[in-house]
C-alpha positions in Angstrom: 53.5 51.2 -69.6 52.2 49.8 -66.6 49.1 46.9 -66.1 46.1 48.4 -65.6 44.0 47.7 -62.6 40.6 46.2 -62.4 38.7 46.1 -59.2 35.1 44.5 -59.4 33.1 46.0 -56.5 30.8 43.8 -54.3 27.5 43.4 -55.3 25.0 45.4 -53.0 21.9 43.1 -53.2 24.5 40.4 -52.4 25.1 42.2 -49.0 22.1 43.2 -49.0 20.6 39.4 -48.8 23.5 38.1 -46.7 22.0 40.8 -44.4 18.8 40.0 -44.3 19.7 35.8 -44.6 21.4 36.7 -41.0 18.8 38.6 -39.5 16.3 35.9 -40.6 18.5 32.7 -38.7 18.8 34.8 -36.0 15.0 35.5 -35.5 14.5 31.9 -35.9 16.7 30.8 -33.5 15.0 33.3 -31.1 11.6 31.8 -31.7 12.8 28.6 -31.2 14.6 29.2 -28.0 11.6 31.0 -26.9 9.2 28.0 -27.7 11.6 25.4 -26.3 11.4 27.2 -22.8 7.8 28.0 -23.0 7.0 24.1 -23.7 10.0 22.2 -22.3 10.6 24.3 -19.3 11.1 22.4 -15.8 9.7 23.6 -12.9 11.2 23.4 -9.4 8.9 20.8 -6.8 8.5 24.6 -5.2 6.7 26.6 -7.9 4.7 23.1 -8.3 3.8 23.1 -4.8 2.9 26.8 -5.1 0.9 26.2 -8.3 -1.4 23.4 -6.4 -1.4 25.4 -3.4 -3.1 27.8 -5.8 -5.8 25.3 -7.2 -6.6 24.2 -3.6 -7.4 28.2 -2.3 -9.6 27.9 -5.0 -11.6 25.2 -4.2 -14.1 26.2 -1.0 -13.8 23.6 1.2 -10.6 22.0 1.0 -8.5 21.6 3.8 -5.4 20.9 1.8 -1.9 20.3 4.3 1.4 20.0 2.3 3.1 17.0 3.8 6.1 16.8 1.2 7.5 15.7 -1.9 9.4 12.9 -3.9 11.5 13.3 -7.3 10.4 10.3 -9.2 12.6 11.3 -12.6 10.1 12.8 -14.8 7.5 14.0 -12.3 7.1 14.7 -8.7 4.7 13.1 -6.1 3.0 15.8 -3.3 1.9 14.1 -0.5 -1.0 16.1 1.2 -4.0 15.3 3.8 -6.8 16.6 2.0 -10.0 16.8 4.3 -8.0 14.6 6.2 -7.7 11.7 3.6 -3.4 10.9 2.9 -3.8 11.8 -0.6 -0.5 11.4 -3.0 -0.8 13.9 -6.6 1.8 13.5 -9.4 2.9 16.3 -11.1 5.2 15.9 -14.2 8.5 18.7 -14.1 7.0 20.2 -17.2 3.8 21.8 -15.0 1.3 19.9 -17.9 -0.1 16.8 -16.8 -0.8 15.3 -13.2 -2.9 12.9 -11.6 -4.4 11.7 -8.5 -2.8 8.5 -7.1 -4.9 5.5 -8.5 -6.3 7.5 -11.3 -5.3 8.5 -14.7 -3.0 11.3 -16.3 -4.8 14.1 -17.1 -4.1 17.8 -17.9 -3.3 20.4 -15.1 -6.2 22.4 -16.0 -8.6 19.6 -15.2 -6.8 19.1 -12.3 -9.3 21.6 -10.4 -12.4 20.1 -11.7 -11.1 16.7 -10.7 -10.7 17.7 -6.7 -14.1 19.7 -6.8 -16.1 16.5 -7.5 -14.0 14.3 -5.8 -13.6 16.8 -2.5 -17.0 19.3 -2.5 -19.2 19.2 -0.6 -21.5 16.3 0.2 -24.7 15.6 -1.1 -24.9 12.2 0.6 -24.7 12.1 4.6 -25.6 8.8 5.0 -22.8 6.1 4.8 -22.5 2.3 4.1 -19.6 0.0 3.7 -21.9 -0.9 0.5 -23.8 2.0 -0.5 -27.3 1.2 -1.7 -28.6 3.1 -5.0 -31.8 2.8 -6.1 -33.3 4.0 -9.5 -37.1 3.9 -10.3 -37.7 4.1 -13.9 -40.5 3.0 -16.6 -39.1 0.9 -19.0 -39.8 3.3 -22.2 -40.0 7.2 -20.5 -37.2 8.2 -22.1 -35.6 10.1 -19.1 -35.3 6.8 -17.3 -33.0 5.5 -20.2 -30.8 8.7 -20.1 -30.7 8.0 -16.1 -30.0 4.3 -16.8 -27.4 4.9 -18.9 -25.5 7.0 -16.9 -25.9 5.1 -14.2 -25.3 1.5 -15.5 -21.6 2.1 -16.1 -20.9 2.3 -12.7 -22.3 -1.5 -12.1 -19.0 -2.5 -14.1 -17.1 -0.4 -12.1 -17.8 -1.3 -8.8 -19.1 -5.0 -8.7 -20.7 -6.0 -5.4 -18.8 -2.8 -4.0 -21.9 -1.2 -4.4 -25.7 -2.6 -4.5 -27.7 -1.0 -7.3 -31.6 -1.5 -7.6 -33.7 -1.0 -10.6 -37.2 -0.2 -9.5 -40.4 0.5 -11.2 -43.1 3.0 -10.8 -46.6 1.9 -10.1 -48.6 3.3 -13.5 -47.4 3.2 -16.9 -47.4 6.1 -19.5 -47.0 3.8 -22.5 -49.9 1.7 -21.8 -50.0 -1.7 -22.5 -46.5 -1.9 -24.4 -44.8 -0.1 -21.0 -46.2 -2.5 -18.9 -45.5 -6.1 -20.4 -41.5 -4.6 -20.7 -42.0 -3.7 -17.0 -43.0 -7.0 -16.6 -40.2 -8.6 -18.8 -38.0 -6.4 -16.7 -38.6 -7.8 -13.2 -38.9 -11.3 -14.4 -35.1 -11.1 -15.4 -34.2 -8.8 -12.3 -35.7 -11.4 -9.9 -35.2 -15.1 -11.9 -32.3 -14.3 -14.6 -29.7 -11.8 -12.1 -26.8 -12.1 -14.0 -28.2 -11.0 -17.0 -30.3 -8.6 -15.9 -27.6 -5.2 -16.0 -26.7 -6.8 -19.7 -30.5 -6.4 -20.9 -31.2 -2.8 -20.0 -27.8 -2.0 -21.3 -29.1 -3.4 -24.4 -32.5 -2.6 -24.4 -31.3 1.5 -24.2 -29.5 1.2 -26.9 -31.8 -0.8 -29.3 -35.2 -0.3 -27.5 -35.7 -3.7 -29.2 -36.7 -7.0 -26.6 -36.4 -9.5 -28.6 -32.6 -8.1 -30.1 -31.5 -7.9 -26.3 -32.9 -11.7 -25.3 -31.0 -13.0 -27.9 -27.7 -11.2 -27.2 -27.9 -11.6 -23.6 -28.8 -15.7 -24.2 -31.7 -15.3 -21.8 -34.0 -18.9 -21.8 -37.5 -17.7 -23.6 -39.1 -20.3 -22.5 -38.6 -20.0 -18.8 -38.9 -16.6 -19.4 -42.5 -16.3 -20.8 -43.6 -18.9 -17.7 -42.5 -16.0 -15.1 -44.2 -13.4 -17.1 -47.5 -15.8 -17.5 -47.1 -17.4 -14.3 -45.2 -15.1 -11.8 -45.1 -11.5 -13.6 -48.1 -9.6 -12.4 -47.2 -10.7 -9.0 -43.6 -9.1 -9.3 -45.0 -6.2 -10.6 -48.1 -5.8 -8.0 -45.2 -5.7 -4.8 -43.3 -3.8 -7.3 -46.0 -1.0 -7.4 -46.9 -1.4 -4.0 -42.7 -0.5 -2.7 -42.4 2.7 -5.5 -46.3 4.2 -4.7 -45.0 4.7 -1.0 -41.7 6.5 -2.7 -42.2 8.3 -5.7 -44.8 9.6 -8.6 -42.4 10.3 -11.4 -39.3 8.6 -13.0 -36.6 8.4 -13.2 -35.8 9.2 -9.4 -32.2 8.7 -8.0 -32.2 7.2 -3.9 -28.5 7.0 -2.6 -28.7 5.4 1.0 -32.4 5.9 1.5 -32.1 9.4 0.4 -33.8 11.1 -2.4 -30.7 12.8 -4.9 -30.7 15.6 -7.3 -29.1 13.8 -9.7 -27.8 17.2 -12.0 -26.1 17.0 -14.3 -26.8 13.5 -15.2 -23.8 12.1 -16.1 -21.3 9.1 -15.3 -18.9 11.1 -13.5 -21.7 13.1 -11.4 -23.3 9.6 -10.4 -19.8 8.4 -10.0 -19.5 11.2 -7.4 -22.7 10.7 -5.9 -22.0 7.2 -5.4 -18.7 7.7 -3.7 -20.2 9.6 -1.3 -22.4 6.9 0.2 -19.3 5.2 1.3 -17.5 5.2 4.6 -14.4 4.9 3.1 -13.9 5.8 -0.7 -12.0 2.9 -2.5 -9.5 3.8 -5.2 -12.7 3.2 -7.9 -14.2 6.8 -6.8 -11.0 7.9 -8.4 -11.8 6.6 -12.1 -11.8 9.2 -15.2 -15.6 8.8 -16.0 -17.9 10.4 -18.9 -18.9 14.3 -18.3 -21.2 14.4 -21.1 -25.2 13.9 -20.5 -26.3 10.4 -22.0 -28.7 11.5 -24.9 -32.7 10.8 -23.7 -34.5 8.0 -25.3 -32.8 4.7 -27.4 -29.4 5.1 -28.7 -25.7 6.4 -26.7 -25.9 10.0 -28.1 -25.1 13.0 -26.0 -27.7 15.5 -24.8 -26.3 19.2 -24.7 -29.1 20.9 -23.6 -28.6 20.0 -20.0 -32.5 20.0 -19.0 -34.0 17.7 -15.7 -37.3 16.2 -17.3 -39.5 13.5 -15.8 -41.8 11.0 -16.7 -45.3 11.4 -14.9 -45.2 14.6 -13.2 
């Protein structure tokens, strides 16, 4: 008699799971592929040219002229007169980040936002080589600080590039409190210069003189003869320069002009600033705060956006 035969029959869940293993590495490697070109895909210096063509039709006012473009490896540089101005804007090949020459990388969305405040229209018509900016304030209405500290940053920034002024209105609000810091205020503006930007910077975040005299090393003893000796004179020409100008604080003068200062942030003063000049140095390029300075002591951040005064 013959051998019999035995033939053991594939498994069908075994095909059934090679199936579906299959089916499964091939999805994969379709959703990778797909999120490898959608994050790592390089555009030509064309379709970049196009997209900022794009972001400058949207921008009213900008007289944007394509001069051309350089391959610099992992980005491109488009060189463009932009109301005029030889303007150079980096692009990287994967269409996500770019900046303005002198400035730093940023997202391409924010791109638009950073050529509206830069380029829009002007606000200040009145230039300087060295713009002037004057801020009247009382030393404890808490819009002044808010003003103050958006403003103050720009001191750093800038150096003798620009010539800030801290003035101060005429009445108090606070009564007698409001007026020896007014007082205090002028005597270091006027007899202790260099130390006189450190102080407020202190003084809005603490609220607290004696605090900011010590950190700033300011001389109390020379100090207290100005206030006895010298103060009320400081603040009597004081009052008699901010009566002519204003009745409320704070209140923003760029150039001899009165400003809306709205929104009142870094970057908006920033703007503001850049505009007094007759030639914009690379500084009115910087990345600076968006967010409102909170009113009052302390660095918080005020959301509700709102334009208050002091004395209205």
């Amino acid at each position: 008699m013959g051998e019999k035969k035995t033939y053991i029959g594939m498994n069908p869940w075994f095909v059934v799971s090679v199936i579906v293993v299959f089916i499964a590495l091939i999805l994969s490697i379709i959703v990778a592929w797909n999120y490898w070109f959608q994050t790592k895909r390089i555009f030509g210096s064309s379709e970049i040219v196009d997209s900022l063509n794009n972001i400058f039709n949207d921008v009213a006012g900008i007289n944007a002229v394509y001069k051309g473009t350089e391959n610099k490896g992992d980005f491109y540089e488009l060189n463009y007169l932009l109301k005029g101005v030889p303007t150079v804007i980096s692009v990287t090949k994967d269409l996500k980040q770019a900046r303005i020459e002198g400035s730093n990388w940023v997202d391409v969305d924010e791109l638009k936002d950073i050529i509206v405040d830069v380029y829009r229209e002007e606000r200040v018509h009145n230039k300087l080589d060295v713009p002037n900016v004057e801020l009247f304030v009382m030393s404890y209405c808490p819009y002044s600080l808010q003003v103050e500290k958006a403003v103050l940053p720009l001191r750093e920034l800038f150096g003798s590039r620009v010539k800030l002024d801290i003035r101060y209105l005429h009445y108090v609000l606070e009564g007698e409190k409001e007026k020896t810091e007014n007082i205090r205020q002028i005597c270091i503006r006027n007899e202790f210069n260099d130390k006189f930007f450190n102080y407020l910077e202190c003084f809005a975040e603490t609220g607290d003189s004696s605090i900011c005299l010590e950190r700033v090393e300011i001389d109390i003893e020379k100090l207290n003869d100005c206030e006895s000796k010298r103060g009320n004179n400081y603040y009597l020409n004081e009052s008699m320069f901010s009566r002519e100008r204003v009745d409320s604080a704070p209140i923003l003068f760029i150039n001899g002009k009165k400003i809306d200062f709205s929104p009142r942030s870094t970057k908006n003063a920033l703007s503001l600033v850049c505009e007094g000049f007759y030639r914009q140095p690379r500084e009115c390029r910087a990345l600076m705060p968006r967010y409102v300075p909170s009113a009052g002591f302390g660095f918080g951040i005020d959301e509700s956006n709102e334009i208050k005064f002091c004395g209205e």
